[in-house]
N, C-alpha and C positions, 0 to 999 in steps of 0.2 A: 504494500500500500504506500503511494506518495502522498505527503500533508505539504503543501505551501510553506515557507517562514520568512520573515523577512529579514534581511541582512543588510551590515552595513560598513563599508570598508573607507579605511583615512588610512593617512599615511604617519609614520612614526620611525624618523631619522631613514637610515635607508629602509626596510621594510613597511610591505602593506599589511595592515594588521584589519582584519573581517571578525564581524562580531553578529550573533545571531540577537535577534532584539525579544524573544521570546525563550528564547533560553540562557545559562549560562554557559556558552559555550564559544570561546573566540578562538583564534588562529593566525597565520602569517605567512606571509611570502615576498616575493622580489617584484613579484606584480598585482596587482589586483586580482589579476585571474587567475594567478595561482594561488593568489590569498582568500578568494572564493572557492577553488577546489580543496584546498585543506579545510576548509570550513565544512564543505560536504562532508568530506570524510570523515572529520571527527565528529558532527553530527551523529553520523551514520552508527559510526563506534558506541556515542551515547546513550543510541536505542538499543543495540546489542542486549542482551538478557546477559545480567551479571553470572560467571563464571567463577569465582571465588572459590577457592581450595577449604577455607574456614573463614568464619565471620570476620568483616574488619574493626579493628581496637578501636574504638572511640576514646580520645583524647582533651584532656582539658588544656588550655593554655591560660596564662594571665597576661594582660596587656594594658602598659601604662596608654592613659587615653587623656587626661589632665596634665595643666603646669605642675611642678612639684614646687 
């Protein structure tokens, strides 16, 4: 099954960097077009059914966010 998304590529220093606006899911390249083809494809990987040998660790972090 194909669903539509919509995408949206700029550029950042030499690479074009695509970003899907519906997901969290961005990518890069030396051209647009390839920085939209890696965007497919790691889309594509997204939807994949997770393969996981054993559950993944969930982790905590702490992160200064304030002045000190």
């Amino acid at each position: 099954m194909k669903r539509p998304f919509a995408a949206t590529v700029w550029r950042e220093g030499r690479w074009y960097v695509s970003q899907c606006l519906e997901l969290d899911v961005a990518s890069q390249g030396d051209t647009e077009e390839e920085a939209l083809a890696n965007l497919k494809e790691a889309m594509e990987l997204h939807f994949e059914p997770p393969q996981a040998t054993r559950p993944p660790q969930v982790r905590l972090i702490e992160v200064e966010v304030g002045a000190a």
